[in-house]
N, C-alpha and C positions, 0 to 999 in steps of 0.2 A: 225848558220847552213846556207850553200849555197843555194842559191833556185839552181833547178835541170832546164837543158838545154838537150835537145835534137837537135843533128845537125846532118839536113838533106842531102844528098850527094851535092846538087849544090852550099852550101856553101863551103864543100869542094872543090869542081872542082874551083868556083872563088876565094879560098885561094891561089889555087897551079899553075892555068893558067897561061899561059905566056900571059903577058902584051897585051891587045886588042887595036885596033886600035878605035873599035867601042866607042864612046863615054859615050853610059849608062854602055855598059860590062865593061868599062875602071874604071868608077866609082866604081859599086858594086865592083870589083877589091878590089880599094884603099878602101873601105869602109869595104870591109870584112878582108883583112891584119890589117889595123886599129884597127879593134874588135877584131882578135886574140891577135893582140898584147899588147894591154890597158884595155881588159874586159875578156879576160875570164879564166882569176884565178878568180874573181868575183861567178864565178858557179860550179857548178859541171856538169862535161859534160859527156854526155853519145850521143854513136851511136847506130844501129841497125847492124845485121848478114846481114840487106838488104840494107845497105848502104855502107859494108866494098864488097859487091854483088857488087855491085853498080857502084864501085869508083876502084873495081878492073878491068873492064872491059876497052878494048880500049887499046890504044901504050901504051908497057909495061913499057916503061920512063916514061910516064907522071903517069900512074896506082903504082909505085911504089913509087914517089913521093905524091900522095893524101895517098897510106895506111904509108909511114911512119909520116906523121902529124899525123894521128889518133891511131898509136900506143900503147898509152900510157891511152887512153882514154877506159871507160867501154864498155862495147858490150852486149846491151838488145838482148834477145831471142824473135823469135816470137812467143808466146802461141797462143793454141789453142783461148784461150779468145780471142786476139787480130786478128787472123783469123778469129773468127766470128766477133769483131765489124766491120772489114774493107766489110766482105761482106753485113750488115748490114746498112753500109756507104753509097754502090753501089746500094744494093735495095732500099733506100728510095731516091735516085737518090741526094744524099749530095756528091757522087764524082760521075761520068763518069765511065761506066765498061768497057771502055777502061785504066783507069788510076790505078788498081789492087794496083800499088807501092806505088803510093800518099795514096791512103785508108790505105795501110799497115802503113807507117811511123805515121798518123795521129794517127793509132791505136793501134801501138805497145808504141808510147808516153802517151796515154789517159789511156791502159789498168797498165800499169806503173807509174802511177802518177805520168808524169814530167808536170815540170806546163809550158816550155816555148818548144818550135818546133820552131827551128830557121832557115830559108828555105830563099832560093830566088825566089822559083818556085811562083810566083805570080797568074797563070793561074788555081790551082786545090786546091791547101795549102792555102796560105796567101790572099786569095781572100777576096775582100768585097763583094761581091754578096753569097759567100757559107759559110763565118765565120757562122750567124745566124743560120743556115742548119744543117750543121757539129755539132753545139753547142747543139742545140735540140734533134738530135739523140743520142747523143753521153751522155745526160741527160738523157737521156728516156731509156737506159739498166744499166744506175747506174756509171756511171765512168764522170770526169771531165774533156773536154776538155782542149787540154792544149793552152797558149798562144800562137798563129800562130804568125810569127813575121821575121823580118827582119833584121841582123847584126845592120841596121842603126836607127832600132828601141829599140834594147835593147840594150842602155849604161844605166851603170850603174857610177854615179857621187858622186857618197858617199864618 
């Protein structure tokens, strides 16, 4: 059985971006086409209603381009459950109640048992300062955080 993925929209934006000039976005770039291409028949991938939200917003070339990648892929629902963790998220101040989306994805992943969130958002998701934070709350109403993580973190080499 595949372990389960969740992929959060700005891996899709640096799947589908045209080529950056900037050196780290140039990277994640090549490191995120990488992992589509070599790892992820590997998992079973699922997105969110709020990431196809998400990913369809902005020029309608590039918006057309991120939703037909994910076409093919599952689409979790937000529950009610997963609207309370995320607000639940913000009251114990484990995301910023400026960041509503980042709490969602976290929590529409955790109320779903995917075990991996696969993001580039480093600042609110994949943080080492909020992993412990997120992991505690997210214990303390009964559900399993799932793996915050990075394209460049999860290959899998089997």
């Amino acid at each position: 059985m595949l372990k389960t993925v969740y992929i959060e929209s700005s891996v899709i934006s640096y799947l589908t971006s045209r080529p950056s000039r900037d050196v780290v976005t140039s990277a994640r770039q090549k490191i995120t086409i990488e992992w589509w291409k070599s790892y992820r028949d590997c998992y079973e991938l699922f997105i969110s209603e709020l990431v196809i939200e998400e990913i369809s917003s902005g020029n309608a070339v590039a918006a057309n381009s991120r939703l037909a990648v994910v076409e093919n892929i599952a689409v979790l629902v937000a529950t009610e459950s997963a609207r309370n963790l995320a607000k639940t998220l913000i009251g114990e101040k484990a995301i910023p109640p400026t960041n509503v989306e980042d709490a969602m994805h976290i929590s529409i992943a955790a109320v779903q048992g995917i075990e991996f969130l696969l993001t580039w958002n480093f600042k609110h998701i994949n943080n080492a300062n909020t992993r412990q934070k997120l992991d505690k709350v997210i214990k303390a109403v009964g559900y399993t955080c799932p793996i915050l993580c990075s394209p460049e973190e999860l290959i899998n080499d089997q």
